[in-house]
N, C-alpha and C positions, 0 to 999 in steps of 0.2 A: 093621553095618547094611547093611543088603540097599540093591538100587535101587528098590524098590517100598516100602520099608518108613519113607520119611520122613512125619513129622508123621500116624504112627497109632498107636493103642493094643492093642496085641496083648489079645487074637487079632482084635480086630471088624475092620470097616472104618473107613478115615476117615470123619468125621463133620463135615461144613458145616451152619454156621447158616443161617438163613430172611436173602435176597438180594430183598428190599423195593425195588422201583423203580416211585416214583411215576410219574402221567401229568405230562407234560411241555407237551406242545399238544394239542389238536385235531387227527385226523389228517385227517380229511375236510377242512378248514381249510386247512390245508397243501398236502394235494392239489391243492386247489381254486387257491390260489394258484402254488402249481408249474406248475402244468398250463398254466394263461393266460402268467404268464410265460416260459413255453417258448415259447409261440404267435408273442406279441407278441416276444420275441428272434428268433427264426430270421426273420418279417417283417424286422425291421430288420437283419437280417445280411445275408440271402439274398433277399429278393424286392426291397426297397428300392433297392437300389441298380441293380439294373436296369432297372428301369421308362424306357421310353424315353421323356423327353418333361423341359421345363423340371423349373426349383423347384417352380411353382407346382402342377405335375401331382404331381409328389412328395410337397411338404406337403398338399394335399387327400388326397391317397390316404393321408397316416400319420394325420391330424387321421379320417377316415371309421373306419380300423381301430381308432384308439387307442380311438376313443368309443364305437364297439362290445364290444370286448373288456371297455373298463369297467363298461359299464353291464350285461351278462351277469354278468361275478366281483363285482359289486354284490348284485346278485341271489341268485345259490347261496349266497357269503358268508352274507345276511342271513337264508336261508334255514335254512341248518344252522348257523350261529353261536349262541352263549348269550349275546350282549350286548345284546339288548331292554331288561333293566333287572336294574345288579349295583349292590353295595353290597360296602365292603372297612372293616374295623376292624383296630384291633391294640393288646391286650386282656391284663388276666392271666384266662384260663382253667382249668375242671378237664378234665382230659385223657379220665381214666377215672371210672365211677361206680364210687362209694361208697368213695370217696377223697378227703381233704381236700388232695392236693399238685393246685399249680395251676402252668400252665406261661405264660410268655410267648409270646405267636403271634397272627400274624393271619388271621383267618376272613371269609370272601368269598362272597356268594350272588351267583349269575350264572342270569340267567332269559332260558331259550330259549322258540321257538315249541313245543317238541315235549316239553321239560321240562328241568331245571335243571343246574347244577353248582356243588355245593359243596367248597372248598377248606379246609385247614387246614395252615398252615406256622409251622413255630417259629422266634422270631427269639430265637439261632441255630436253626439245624436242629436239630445234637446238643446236648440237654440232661438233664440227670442225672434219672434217674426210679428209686424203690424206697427202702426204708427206710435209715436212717442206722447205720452200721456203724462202730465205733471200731476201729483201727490205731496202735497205739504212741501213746497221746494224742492222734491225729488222727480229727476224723470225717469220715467219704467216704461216699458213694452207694457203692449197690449196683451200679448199670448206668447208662450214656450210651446214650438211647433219640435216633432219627430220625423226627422229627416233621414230614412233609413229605408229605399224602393231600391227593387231590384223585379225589371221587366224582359219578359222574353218576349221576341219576335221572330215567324218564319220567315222564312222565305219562298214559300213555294216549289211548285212543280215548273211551272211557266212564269215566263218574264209579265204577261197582260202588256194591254192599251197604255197607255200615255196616261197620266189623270191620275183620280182618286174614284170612279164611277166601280158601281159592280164585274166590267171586266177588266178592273187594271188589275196588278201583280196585287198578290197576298201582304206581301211586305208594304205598299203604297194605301192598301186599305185597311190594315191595321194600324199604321199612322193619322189616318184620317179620323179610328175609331179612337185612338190617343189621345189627340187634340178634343176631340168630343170630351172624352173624360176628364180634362184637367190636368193631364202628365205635368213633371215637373219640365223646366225650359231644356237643360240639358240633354233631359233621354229626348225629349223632341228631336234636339237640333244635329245630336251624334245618330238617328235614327231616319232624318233624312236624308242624307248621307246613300243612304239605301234603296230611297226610291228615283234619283236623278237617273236617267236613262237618256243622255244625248251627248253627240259629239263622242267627244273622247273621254267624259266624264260617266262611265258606267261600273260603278264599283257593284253597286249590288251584281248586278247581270252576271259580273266577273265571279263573285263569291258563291254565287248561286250555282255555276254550271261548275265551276272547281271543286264544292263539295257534294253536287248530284253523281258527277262520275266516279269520284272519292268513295262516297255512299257505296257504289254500285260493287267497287274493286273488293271494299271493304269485308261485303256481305259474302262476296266469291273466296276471302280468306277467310274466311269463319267457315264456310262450307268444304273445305279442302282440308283446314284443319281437324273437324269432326273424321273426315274417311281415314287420314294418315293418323289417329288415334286408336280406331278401330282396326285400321291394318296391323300395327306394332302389336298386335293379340296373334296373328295371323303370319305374314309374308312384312317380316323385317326391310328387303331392299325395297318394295312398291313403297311403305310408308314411306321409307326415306326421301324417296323423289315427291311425295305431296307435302310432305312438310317442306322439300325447299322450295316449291310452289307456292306453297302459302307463304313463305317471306319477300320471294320474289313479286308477288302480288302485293304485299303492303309494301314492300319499296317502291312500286310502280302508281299508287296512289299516294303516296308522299309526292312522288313526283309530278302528277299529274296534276295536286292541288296545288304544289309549289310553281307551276308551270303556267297554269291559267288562271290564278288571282288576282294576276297585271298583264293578262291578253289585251287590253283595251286601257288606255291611258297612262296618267301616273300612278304610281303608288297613294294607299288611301291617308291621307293625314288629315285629320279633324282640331281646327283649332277651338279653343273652350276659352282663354283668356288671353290676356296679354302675356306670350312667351310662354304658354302652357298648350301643348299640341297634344293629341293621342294619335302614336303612329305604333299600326298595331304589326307585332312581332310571334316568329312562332311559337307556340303556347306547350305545355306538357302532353296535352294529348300528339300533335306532331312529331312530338321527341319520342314522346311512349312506344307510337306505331312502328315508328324510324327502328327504334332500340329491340324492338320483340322481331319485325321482319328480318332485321342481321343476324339476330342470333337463331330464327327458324333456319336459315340458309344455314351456317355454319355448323347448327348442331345436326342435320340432315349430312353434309356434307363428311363428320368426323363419322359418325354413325354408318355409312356405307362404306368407309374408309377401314373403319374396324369387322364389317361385314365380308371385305373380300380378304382381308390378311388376319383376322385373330377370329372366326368364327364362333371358338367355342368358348370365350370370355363371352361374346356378344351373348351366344344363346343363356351362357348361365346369367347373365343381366336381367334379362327380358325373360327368363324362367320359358325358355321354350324346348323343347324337345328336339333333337339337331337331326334324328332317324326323322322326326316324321317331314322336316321340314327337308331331308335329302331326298324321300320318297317323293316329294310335291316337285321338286326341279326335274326329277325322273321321269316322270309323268309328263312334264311340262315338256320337255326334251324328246321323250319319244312322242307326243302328238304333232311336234315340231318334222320331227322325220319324218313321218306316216305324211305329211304334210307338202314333203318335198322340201325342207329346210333342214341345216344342222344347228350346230347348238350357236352359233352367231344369228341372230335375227337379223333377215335381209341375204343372207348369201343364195346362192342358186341351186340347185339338184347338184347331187352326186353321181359319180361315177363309179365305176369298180377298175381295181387294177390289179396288176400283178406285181410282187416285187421280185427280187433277186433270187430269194429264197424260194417260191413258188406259191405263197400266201394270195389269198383274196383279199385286197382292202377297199374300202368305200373314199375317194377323195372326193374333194371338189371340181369342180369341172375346170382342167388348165392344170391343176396343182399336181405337187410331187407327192410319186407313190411312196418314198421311203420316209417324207414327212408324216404322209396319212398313216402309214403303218405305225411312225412314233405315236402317233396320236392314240389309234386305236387300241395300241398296249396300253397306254396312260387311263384310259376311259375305265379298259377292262381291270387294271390295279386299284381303283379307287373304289369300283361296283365290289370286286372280293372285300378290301377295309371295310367297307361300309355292311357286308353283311356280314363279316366276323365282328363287328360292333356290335349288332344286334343279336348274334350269337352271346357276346358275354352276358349284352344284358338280359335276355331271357335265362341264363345260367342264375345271374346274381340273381332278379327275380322267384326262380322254382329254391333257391336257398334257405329263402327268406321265408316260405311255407313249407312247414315239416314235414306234413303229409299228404302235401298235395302234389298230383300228379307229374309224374318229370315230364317237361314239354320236349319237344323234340329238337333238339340240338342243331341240326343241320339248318344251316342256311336258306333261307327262302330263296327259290330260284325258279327261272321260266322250264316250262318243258322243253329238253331238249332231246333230238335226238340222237341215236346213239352210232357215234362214228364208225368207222369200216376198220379194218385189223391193219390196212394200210395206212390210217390216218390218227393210229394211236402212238406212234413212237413222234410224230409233232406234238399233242394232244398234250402228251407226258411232258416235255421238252418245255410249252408254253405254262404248263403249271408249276413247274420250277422253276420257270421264271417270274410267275406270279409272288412266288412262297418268297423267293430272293428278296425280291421288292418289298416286299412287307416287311422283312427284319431289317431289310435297309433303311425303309423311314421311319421305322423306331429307335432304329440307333441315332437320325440325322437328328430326329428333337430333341435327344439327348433330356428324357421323360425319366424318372424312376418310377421304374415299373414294378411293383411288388410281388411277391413270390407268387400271390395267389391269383393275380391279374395276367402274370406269364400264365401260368400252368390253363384259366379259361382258356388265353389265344390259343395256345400249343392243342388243347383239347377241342377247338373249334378249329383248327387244321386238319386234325385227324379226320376228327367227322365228316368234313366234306370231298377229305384225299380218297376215304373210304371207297365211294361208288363209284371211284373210276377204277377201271379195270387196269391193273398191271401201275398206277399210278407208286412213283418213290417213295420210301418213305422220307418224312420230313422231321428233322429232330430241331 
């Protein structure tokens, strides 16, 4: 025997049988799950631990990525996954038609947005299939067949014609090409099912337009969720309201697939054997979506809730800078006025009025002048905080560099110009009452304030009391 010449039949070539390997997963699926889990590892490898700054900066930064990265692989998951609604049995079946031998196996419909997948696995796998052969008073099978397929089907964009011809539905002519192949009887017979289209019997038609507009919701909360990702770098309250978009939108494609699955007849029940039905129910990826869309609403909803009462917990969360994000409303605010609006969106031009006193204020048009005037004190107390904020931290700042240049203390303010000698004893009157207001809501937070954090405010008072003429002094 030669070295080429084992396990063959002269003269031919060796001869291998058919090497049948079923699908095993989802490869998209997998991908999909690889792919994030790569992300989210090298974060916790490589970027995590370097992050300069406490626990607390650490845990908000993995709590920001974790919830991101999940609620995206939420998403494509639910997008390309077939677990919307599966049903699993396990049944004696006939294998092949027109054959009375029937095999042990369980058969599984799995219903995607885009079309299905049908399984069939034999418990065992190998089980003896073909006619009964006698050996020395023994009867044996002919063959030990592997019973272990698992096929997918779309469904299409369009319903198509009637038939099995080049223009009927996707789902009708993949059946056709089924039967050509030899499928086994099962995924045949649960796979019909999907191309009846009359009367009141139209399940495919049903599951097809339920997961087309599903599909469509779907892709519109992946694309909402990407911008309220990108805004939480940016403008805190805008995120807020796309992230509860995005949940709002996959609760509205739950709804819409749970709503037109059974537009048209009964519910789909496929019977398989005597007392063995597959009525398919909804599956993990329905729950999934269900479960990431309530929790996009409600974390959107606490998150602006702590945006308008605990600000500066939020901003140290989100590691954002609270002056720059005060400047951006300011800005927002005065193009709003320049605009002919105030800071409510939607109200109408302003008026000017007089109060009691003899002051100028801006109201609304109808409204009270001595409300407007409350208001416009409250504007202009917040504008002084906000730039003795940014007085300390330009203090702490030129601290922190020994030799570098003192930066200029005072306050960044608009040109103003410079009142009449009749309009300085108001002028004075209203910056005492400015100055009042600010020890007063340092006292109301009831903050400890440290000696050194006093002495900037106190030192950032001066400097701005400075340039007014004949202004009090403030201790």
């Amino acid at each position: 025997m030669g070295l080429f010449e084992a396990w063959r039949t002269p003269p031919g070539p060796a001869l291998y049988g058919e090497d049948r390997n079923p699908v095993m997963g989802d490869l998209i699926i997998v991908g999909l799950l690889v792919s994030f889990s790569m992300v989210m590892f090298s974060f916790l490898v490589g970027i995590l631990p370097g992050i300069a700054g406490g626990w607390f900066k650490k845990l908000s930064l993995f709590l920001r990525v974790f919830y991101a990265i999940f609620i995206g692989t939420s998403l494509l998951v639910s997008i390309f996954g077939d677990g919307w609604m599966t049903d699993n049995i396990t049944t004696e079946v006939y294998l092949k038609q027109f054959s009375n031998e029937e095999v042990h196996a369980k058969v599984g419909l799995h219903i995607g947005l885009r079309g299905c997948n049908i399984t069939l696995k034999g418990d065992p796998i190998f089980q003896a299939i073909g006619a009964n052969r006698t050996v020395n008073g023994s009867t044996i099978r002919e063959s030990m067949e592997e019973i272990n397929y698992n096929e997918r089907y779309e469904f299409g964009d369009v319903q198509g014609r009637l038939g099995f011809g080049s223009q009927a539905g996707l789902a009708a002519i993949e059946f056709r090409a089924a039967q050509y192949r030899g499928a086994p009887l099962p995924i045949l017979w649960i796979l019909e099912y999907f191309t009846i289209d009359g009367e009141d019997l139209r399940w495919g038609r049903n599951f097809r337009q339920a997961g087309y507009y599903a599909h469509l919701l779907m892709w519109s909360a992946f694309s909402f969720w990407i911008l309220s990702m990108a805004l939480f770098t940016t403008a805190i309250s805008s995120a807020c309201f796309l992230l509860v978009l995005t949940g709002l939108i996959q609760i509205i494609a739950c709804g819409v697939y749970a709503g037109m699955r059974d537009q048209h007849g009964p519910p789909l029940e496929i019977p398989i054997a005597e007392g063995a039905k597959i009525i398919p129910h909804y599956g993990w990826s329905f729950a999934l979506t269900l479960f990431t869309g309530i929790s996009c609403v409600l974390i959107g909803i606490v998150v602006y809730y702590l945006y308008l009462r605990y600000p500066e917990v939020l901003y140290e969360f989100f590691d954002h800078d609270i002056l720059e994000e005060e400047d951006f409303l300011e800005l927002q605010r005065t193009i709003d006025e320049g605009a002919g609006y105030s800071k409510t969106w939607g109200q109408k031009e302003q008026q000017e009025g007089i109060t009691a006193s003899g002051d100028i204020v801006k109201v609304p048009l109808g409204g009270d002048v001595e409300a407007g005037q409350q208001q416009q004190q409250q504007e202009e107390e917040h504008t002084y905080l906000r730039k003795s904020r940014r007085s300390k931290r330009v203090r702490s700042k030129s601290s922190q560099h020994g030799n570098a240049k003192r930066p200029n203390l005072q306050p960044l303010a608009e040109e103003e110009e410079q009142p009449s000698a009749a309009a300085n004893g108001d002028m004075e009157m209203k910056k005492m009452s400015v100055g009042d207001a600010l020890r007063n809501s340092i006292k109301r937070k009831k903050k400890s304030v440290t000696a050194e954090e006093e002495t900037a405010i106190s030192s950032a008072m001066e400097v701005d009391d400075s340039d007014k003429p004949g202004a009090p002094e403030m201790v």
